[in-house]
C-alpha positions as CSV (number, residue, x, y, z in Angstrom):
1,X,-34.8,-67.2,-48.2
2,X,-32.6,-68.0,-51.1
3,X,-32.8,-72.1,-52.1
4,X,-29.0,-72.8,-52.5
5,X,-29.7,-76.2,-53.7
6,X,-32.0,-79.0,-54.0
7,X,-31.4,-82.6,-54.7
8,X,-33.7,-86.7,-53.7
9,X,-36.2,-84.1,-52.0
10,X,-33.9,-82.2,-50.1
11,X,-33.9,-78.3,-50.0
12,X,-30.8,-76.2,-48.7
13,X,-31.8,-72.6,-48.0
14,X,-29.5,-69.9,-46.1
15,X,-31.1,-66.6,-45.0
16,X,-30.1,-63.3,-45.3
17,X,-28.0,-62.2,-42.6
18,X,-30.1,-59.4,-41.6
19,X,-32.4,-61.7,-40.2
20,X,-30.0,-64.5,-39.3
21,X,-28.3,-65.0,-36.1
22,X,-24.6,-66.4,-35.3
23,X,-23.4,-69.6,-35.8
24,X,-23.2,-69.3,-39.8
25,X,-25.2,-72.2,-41.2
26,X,-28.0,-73.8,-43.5
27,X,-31.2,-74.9,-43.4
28,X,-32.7,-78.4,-44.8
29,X,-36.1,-79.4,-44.9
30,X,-37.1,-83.0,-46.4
31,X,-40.8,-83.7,-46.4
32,X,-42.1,-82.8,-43.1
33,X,-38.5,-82.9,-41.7
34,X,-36.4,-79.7,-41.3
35,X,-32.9,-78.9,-39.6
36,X,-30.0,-76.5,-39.5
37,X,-26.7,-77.7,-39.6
38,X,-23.8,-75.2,-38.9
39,X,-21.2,-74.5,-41.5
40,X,-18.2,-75.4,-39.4
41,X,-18.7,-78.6,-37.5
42,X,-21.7,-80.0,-40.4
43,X,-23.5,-80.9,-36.9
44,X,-27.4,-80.2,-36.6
45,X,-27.6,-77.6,-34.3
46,X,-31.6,-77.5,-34.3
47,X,-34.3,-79.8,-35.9
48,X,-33.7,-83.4,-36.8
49,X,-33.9,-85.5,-40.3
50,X,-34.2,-89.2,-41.1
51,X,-30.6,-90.6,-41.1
52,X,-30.0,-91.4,-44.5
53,X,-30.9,-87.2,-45.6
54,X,-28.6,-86.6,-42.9
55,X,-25.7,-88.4,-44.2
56,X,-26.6,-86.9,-47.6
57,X,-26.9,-83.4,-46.3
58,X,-23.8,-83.7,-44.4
59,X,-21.6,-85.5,-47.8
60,X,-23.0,-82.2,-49.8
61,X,-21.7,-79.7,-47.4
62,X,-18.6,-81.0,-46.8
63,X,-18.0,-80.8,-51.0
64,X,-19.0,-76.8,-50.3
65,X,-18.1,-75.6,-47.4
66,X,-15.9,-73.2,-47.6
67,X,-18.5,-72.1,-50.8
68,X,-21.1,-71.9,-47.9
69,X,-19.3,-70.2,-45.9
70,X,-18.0,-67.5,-47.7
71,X,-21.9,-67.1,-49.3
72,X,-22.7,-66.6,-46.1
73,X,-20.3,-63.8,-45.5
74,X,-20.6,-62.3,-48.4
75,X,-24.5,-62.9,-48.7
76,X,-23.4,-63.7,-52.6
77,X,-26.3,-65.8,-53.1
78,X,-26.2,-68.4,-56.0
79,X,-26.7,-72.4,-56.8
80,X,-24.7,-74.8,-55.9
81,X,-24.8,-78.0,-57.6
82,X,-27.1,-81.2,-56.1
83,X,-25.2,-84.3,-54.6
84,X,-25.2,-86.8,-57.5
Protein backbone atom coordinates (compact mmCIF):
# COMPACT_ATOMS: atom_id res chain seq x y z
CA UNK A 1 0.00 0.00 0.00
CA UNK A 2 1.59 3.20 -1.22
CA UNK A 3 2.25 5.90 1.90
CA UNK A 4 0.87 9.17 0.21
CA UNK A 5 2.02 11.22 3.06
CA UNK A 6 3.05 11.44 6.54
CA UNK A 7 3.15 14.28 8.88
CA UNK A 8 2.99 14.74 13.71
CA UNK A 9 2.74 10.81 13.37
CA UNK A 10 0.13 10.48 10.98
CA UNK A 11 0.36 8.11 7.88
CA UNK A 12 -1.98 8.44 4.78
CA UNK A 13 -1.94 5.32 2.62
CA UNK A 14 -4.41 4.59 -0.44
CA UNK A 15 -4.47 1.02 -1.94
CA UNK A 16 -4.33 -0.22 -5.16
CA UNK A 17 -7.63 -0.48 -6.67
CA UNK A 18 -7.39 -3.97 -7.46
CA UNK A 19 -7.83 -4.74 -4.00
CA UNK A 20 -9.89 -1.75 -3.00
CA UNK A 21 -13.56 -1.45 -2.88
CA UNK A 22 -15.93 1.61 -3.80
CA UNK A 23 -16.27 4.62 -2.03
CA UNK A 24 -12.72 6.12 -3.24
CA UNK A 25 -10.89 7.04 -0.02
CA UNK A 26 -7.64 6.92 2.34
CA UNK A 27 -6.44 5.40 5.07
CA UNK A 28 -4.78 7.01 8.41
CA UNK A 29 -3.28 5.28 11.13
CA UNK A 30 -1.77 7.30 14.19
CA UNK A 31 -0.30 5.17 16.91
CA UNK A 32 -2.61 2.41 17.69
CA UNK A 33 -5.42 4.38 15.93
CA UNK A 34 -6.41 3.79 12.28
CA UNK A 35 -9.44 5.08 10.07
CA UNK A 36 -10.56 5.60 6.48
CA UNK A 37 -12.03 8.68 5.46
CA UNK A 38 -13.77 8.95 2.02
CA UNK A 39 -12.56 11.28 -0.63
CA UNK A 40 -15.80 13.12 -1.14
CA UNK A 41 -17.47 13.98 2.01
CA UNK A 42 -13.66 13.86 4.27
CA UNK A 43 -16.10 11.78 6.73
CA UNK A 44 -14.65 8.54 8.56
CA UNK A 45 -16.45 5.93 7.06
CA UNK A 46 -14.65 3.08 9.32
CA UNK A 47 -12.23 3.26 12.31
CA UNK A 48 -11.96 6.17 14.69
CA UNK A 49 -8.83 8.68 15.71
CA UNK A 50 -8.34 11.05 18.60
CA UNK A 51 -10.00 14.32 17.68
CA UNK A 52 -7.25 16.65 17.22
CA UNK A 53 -5.54 13.82 14.17
CA UNK A 54 -8.94 14.09 12.94
CA UNK A 55 -9.17 17.63 12.44
CA UNK A 56 -5.67 17.46 11.04
CA UNK A 57 -6.33 14.60 8.76
CA UNK A 58 -9.45 16.22 7.55
CA UNK A 59 -7.57 20.15 7.00
CA UNK A 60 -4.84 17.94 4.84
CA UNK A 61 -7.36 16.42 2.61
CA UNK A 62 -9.43 19.08 1.92
CA UNK A 63 -5.90 21.05 0.58
CA UNK A 64 -5.70 17.65 -1.90
CA UNK A 65 -8.68 16.39 -2.75
CA UNK A 66 -9.19 16.57 -5.95
CA UNK A 67 -5.16 15.32 -5.99
CA UNK A 68 -6.60 12.32 -4.04
CA UNK A 69 -9.03 11.67 -6.02
CA UNK A 70 -7.75 11.69 -9.23
CA UNK A 71 -4.61 9.38 -7.69
CA UNK A 72 -7.14 7.21 -6.98
CA UNK A 73 -8.51 7.00 -10.42
CA UNK A 74 -5.61 7.06 -12.05
CA UNK A 75 -3.74 4.74 -9.37
CA UNK A 76 -0.74 7.55 -10.28
CA UNK A 77 0.75 7.01 -6.97
CA UNK A 78 3.19 9.78 -5.55
CA UNK A 79 3.75 12.20 -2.32
CA UNK A 80 1.93 14.61 -1.36
CA UNK A 81 3.27 17.25 0.85
CA UNK A 82 2.66 16.93 4.97
CA UNK A 83 0.24 19.58 6.69
CA UNK A 84 2.62 22.19 8.12
Amino acid sequence: MPEISRFYGIIIRMYLIDSEHPPRHIHVKYGEYEAIFELANLNIIEGSLPKTCRKMVREWAEIHQSELIEMWDTQNFHSISPLE
